[in-house]
C-alpha positions as CSV (number, residue, x, y, z in Angstrom):
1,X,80.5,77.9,131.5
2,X,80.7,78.5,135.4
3,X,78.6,81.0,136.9
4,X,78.8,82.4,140.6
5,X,75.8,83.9,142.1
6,X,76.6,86.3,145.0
7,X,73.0,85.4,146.6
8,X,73.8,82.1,146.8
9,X,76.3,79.9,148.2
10,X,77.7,78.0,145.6
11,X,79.0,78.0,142.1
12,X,77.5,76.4,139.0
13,X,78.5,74.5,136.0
14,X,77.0,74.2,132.8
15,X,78.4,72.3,129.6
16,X,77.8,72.6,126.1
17,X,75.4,71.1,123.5
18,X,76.1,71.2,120.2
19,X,72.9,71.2,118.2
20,X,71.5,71.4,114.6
21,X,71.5,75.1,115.5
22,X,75.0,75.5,116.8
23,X,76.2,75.5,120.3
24,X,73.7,75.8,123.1
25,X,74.1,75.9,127.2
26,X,72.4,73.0,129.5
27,X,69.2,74.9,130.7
28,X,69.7,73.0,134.2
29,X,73.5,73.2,135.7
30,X,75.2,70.3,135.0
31,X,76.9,70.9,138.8
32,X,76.6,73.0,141.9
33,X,79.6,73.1,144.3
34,X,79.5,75.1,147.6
35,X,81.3,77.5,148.0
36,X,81.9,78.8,151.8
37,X,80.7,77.9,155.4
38,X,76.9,77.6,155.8
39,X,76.7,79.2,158.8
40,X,78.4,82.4,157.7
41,X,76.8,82.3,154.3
42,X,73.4,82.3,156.5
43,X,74.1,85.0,158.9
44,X,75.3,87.6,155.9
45,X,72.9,86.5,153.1
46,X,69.9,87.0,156.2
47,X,71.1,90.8,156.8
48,X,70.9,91.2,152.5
49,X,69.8,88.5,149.9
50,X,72.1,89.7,147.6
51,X,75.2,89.3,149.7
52,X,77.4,86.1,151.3
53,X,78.2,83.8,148.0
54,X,81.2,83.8,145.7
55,X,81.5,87.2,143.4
56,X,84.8,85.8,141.5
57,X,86.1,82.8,140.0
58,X,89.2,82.1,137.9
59,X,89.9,78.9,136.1
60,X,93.0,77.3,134.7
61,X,93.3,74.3,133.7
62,X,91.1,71.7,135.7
63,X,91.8,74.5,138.9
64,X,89.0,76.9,139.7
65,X,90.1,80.0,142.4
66,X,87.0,81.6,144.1
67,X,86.6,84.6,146.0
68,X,84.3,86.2,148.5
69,X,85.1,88.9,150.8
70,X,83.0,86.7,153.2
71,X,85.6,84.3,152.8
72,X,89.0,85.0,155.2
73,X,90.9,84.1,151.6
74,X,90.4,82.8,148.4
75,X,90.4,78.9,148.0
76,X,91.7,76.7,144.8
77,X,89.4,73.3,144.0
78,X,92.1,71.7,142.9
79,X,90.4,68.3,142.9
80,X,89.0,66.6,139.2
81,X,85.1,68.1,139.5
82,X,84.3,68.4,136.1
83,X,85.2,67.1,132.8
84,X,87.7,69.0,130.9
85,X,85.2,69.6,127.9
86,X,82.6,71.0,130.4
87,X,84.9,74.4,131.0
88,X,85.0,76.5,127.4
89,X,87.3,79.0,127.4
């Protein structure tokens, strides 16, 4: 499961445990990637806590889009972050 957080500047992952009473989510994400510049993240997110991280993601396949108005465009991770079992669909 990946979960943006538009008060924050990044995006995280977490991956499933199966357990004796089904599936379950990891309490603690099992990764965090930043999203957009720091600096801009800073200056928005000062003016309102609730603003200047990612609002929308899409995945396919082992590619994950993100967007932000704060960002001048959406952006693909098209790099191997995370192990294909760890997105659910």
């Amino acid at each position: 499961m990946i979960v943006t957080n538009a008060g924050r500047n990044f995006f995280s992952v977490y991956e499933p445990r199966r357990s004796h009473f089904g599936l379950n989510w990891s309490q603690v994400s099992a990764a965090q990637t930043t999203v957009g510049d720091d600096q801009t993240f800073q200056a928005i997110n000062g003016e309102n806590k609730m603003e200047g991280g990612p609002k929308d993601l899409t995945v396919h396949g082992n590619m994950i889009a993100v967007c932000s108005p704060e960002l001048e465009s959406s952006f693909i991770l098209s790099r191997k972050l995370y192990h294909p079992t760890m997105i659910v669909g």
